[in-house]
ROTI-976620 format. One record per residue (C-alpha): residue in one letter; z, x, y. Coordinates in steps of 0.5 Angstrom, whole numbers, plus 500, padded with zeros to 3 digits. Example, Ala and Ser with C-alpha at 12.3 -4.5 7.8 and 13.67 -1.06 7.14 Angstrom:
! ROTI-976620
A516525491/S514527498/
! end
This chain:
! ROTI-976620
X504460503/X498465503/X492463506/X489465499/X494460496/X493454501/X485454500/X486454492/X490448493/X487444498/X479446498/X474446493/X471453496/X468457492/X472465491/X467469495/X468464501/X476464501/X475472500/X471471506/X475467510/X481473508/X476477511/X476474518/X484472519/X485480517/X480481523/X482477528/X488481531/X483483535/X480476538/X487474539/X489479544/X482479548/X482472549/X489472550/X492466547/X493462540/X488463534/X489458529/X483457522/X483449519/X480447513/X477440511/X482438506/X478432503/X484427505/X479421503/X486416504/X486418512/X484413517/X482418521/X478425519/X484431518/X484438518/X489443515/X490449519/X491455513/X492461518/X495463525/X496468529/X499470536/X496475542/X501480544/X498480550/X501473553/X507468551/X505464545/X503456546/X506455539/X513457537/X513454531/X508457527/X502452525/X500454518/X500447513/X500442520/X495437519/X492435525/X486429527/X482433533/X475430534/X472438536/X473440530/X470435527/X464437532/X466444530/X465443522/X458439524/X456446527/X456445534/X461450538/X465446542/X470446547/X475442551/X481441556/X487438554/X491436560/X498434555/X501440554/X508439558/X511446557/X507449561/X506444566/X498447566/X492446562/X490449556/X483450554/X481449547/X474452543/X472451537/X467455532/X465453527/X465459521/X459460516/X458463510/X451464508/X449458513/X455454510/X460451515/X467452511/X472453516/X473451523/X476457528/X479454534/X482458540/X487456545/X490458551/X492456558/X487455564/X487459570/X489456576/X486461580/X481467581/X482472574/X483479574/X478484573/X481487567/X482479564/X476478566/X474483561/X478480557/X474473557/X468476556/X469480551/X472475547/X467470548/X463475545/X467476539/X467468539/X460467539/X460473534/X464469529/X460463530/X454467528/X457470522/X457477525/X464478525/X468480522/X463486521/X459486513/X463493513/X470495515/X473500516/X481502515/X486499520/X491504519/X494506526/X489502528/X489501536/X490493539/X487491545/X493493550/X494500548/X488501551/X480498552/X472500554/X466496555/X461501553/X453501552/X449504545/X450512549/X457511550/X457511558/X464507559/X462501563/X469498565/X476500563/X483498563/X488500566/X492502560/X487505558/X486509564/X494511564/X493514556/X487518559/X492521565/X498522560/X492528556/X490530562/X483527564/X484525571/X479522575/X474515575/X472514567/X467508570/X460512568/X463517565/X461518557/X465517551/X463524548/X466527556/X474526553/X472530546/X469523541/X463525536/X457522541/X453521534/X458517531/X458513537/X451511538/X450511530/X455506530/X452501535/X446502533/X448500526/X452494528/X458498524/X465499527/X467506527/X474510527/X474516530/X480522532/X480527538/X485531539/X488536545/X492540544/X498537541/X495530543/X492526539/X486520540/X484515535/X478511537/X475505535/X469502536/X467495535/X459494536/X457488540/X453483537/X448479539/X442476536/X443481529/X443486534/X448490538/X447495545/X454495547/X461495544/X467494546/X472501544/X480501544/X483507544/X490509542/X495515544/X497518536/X501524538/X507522536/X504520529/X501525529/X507529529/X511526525/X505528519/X505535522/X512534520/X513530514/X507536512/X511541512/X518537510/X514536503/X512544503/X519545504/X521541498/X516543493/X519551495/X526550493/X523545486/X519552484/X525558486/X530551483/X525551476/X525559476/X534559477/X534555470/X528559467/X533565468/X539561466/X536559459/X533566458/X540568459/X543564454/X538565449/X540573450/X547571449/X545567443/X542573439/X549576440/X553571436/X554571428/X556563428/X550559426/X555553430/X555557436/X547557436/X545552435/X550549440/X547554445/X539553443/X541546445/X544547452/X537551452/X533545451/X537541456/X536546461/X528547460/X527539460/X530539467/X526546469/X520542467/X521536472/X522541477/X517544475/X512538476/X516536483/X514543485/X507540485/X507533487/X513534492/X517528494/X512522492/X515518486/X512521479/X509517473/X514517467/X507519462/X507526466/X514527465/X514525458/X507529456/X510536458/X516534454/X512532448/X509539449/X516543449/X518539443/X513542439/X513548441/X521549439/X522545433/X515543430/X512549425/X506549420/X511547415/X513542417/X508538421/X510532425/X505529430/X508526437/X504520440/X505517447/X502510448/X503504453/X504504460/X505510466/X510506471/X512510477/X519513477/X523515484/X524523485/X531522484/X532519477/X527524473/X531529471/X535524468/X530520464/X527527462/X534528459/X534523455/X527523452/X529531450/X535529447/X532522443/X525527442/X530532438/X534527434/X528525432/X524531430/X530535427/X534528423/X528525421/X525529417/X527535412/X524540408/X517540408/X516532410/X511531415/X510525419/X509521426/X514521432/X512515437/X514513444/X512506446/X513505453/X512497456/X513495463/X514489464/X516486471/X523484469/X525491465/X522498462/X522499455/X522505452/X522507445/X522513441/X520512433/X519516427/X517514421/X522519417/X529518412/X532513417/X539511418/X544514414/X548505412/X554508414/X551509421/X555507427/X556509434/X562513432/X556519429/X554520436/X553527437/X553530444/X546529445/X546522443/X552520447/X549524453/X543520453/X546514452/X551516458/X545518462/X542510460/X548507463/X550510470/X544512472/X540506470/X543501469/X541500462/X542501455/X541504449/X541503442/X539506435/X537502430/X532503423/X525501424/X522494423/X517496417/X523500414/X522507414/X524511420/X528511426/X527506431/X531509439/X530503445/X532505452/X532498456/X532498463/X532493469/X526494473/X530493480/X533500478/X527504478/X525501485/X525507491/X531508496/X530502501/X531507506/X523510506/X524518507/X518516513/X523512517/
! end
């Protein structure tokens, strides 16, 4: 279950302190690694039948930097331990507990207690094994910047009133320094050294600046001044850095900051690549669209030729079908390979429609309504095809002589199934009308339907009478995209 449902369910806090709380477990990745162990967030649940006060435990997470103490996550686990009661009375606590027999060690145990607006409305507690011996510099580090962020959560300093995009973001083990407000790196870790050498910046980094490797010097300082975590973007060459700069928090003020930095190059290049994949493609949807342009000026020279009336028509509508698909070519050209919403399919289609076979004479309006879900690349073409075709019977069977009217397409999306309707208010259905008086459009669309989504479609007169009503009904799973993403 989702912490946001867990807390909706089993506390009576208001949305602004559980969007507050979903902050912080969104936040927290970076806590857990420095402190090298188990994070775990428990409410208080009210259980007023309880002999002894219990508290529920609505999120957890694991460092990566060390072996879990939990294999089993602890999420929806109620647990009765007196230092987060201490916790939730506002004090910071901490404990040892000699009893944890897996590891044959002790395990050390903090407790903070998490406010909003002075509030306590959470307790936050961190657990992980008590050395046996003297710590490395670089867990040393680890330990003071943790507790640092500890007493920052406590103070409701983190997580930080502005956030900024974790895309890409680094984690504490690809590489870590401790920097003053100028940037001047104060320690480092070994990682980060080795990521430092890989783009060829040798030498001791202790006392060297952040704005020596190429970062923005007053990015840096305005970040840490300001108390506002930054993202920033070195590149060498073919090497990419991103930084992220979290400020240090103390007494509403930050003179320090803790940055991680990660080697981005091989993402980087894979952008570079998928950039130039997505302008190859939109290449060959342009000379595609001009080839079918070509096509349909050919059939249209050859259509002038021809003496029988059958014929023509015949050609003006494979002319019709093909300008639909150069339309959709037309429009992936300029999106690339992302999916496409079916209203910018539709519209151009609208356009064309009109164009062919709507005159002065004989006004009918065409109105789109509705929804505008997304459709995946490969099934464009053949939704442009059908609506064409239902367009066309519409405009061309619904109305004659003089008649004007209106043409609708309604779309609904619901989370089950996709609806499409197409509806003019014209002569209607001849009684005798059956699936038998299919054209060759009509029967096209329906096959169309069929195969490639899965779906049906039906002809069928109007609910007020008048008119004709075409109803494509899909499942929506069928308009998901390939699971196999284009990026893996």
């Amino acid at each position: 279950m989702l912490i946001h449902d867990l807390l909706n369910k089993n506390t009576g806090l208001s949305p602004e302190q559980i969007a507050y709380l979903q902050k912080l477990t969104l936040s927290w990745g970076t806590v857990a690694d420095l402190f090298l162990g188990d994070l775990m967030l428990f409410v208080d649940p009210g259980d007023s039948g309880s002999e002894e006060q219990t508290f529920l435990c609505v999120d957890h997470i694991r460092s990566l930097m060390v072996k879990t103490l939990y294999v089993e996550d602890q999420v929806g686990m109620k647990v009765t331990w007196p230092i987060i009661g201490e916790a939730f009375d506002g004090n910071k606590t901490e404990e040892l507990i000699f009893d944890f027999p897996e590891y044959g060690r002790t395990v050390r145990s903090f407790a903070v207690p998490v406010r909003h607006n002075g509030t306590v409305i959470a307790v936050l507690v961190a657990q992980r094994i008590n050395p046996r011996n003297a710590v490395s510099l670089v867990v040393g580090l680890y330990m003071e910047m943790s507790e640092r962020f500890i007493n920052m959560i406590a103070a409701s300093d983190f997580p930080y009133a502005h956030s900024v995009s974790t895309k890409n973001a680094p984690r504490v083990g690809d590489g870590a320094l401790h920097v003053n407000r100028f940037g001047k790196i104060l320690n480092v870790t070994p990682n980060c050294v080795s990521t430092m050498r890989r783009i060829g910046f040798n030498g001791s980094l202790i006392g060297k600046h952040l704005h020596d490797i190429g970062f923005d010097r007053q990015k840096i300082m305005s970040s840490i001044e300001s108390s506002k975590p930054c993202i920033d973007e070195f590149q060498k060459g073919d090497e990419s850095l991103l930084l992220l700069l979290l400020p240090l928090i103390e007494d509403k003020k930050s003179f320090e900051g803790l940055a991680l930095i990660r080697d981005i190059s091989d993402i980087r290049q894979h952008d570079r690549l998928a950039i130039s994949l997505d302008t190859t493609v939109r290449e060959i949807h342009h000379r595609v669209k001009n080839n079918l342009q070509t096509v349909s000026a050919l059939l249209r020279l050859q259509s002038r030729r021809l003496s029988s009336s059958d014929a023509k028509a015949a050609i003006d509508d494979s002319v019709r079908r093909i300008a639909s698909i150069a339309v959709v070519h037309e429009l992936l050209s300029k999106k690339g390979v992302d999916d496409v919403h079916l209203q910018d399919v539709i519209q151009p289609l609208v356009a064309m429609t009109k164009s062919a076979l709507v005159g002065p004479d004989c006004p009918i309006r065409i109105e789109v309504s509705g929804d505008n879900p997304l459709l995946p690349e490969r099934l464009v073409n053949s939704i442009a095809i059908v609506v064409t075709e239902l367009l066309q019977n519409a405009v061309e069977h619904g109305y004659s002589g003089t008649q004007g009217g209106t043409v609708k397409i309604e779309i609904e999306d619901k989370p089950a199934t996709l609806q499409l309707k197409v509806i003019d208010d014209g002569e209607g259905l001849p009684e005798t009308f059956s699936k038998k008086d299919f054209g060759l459009g009509l029967t096209l669309a329906k096959k169309l339907t069929k195969d490639d989504f899965k779906g049906d479609l039906t002809l069928e007169p109007s609910v007020n009478g008048f008119g004709t009503t075409a109803t494509i009904k899909v499942i929506s799973m069928q308009l998901q995209p390939a699971l196999v993403s284009r990026d893996n």
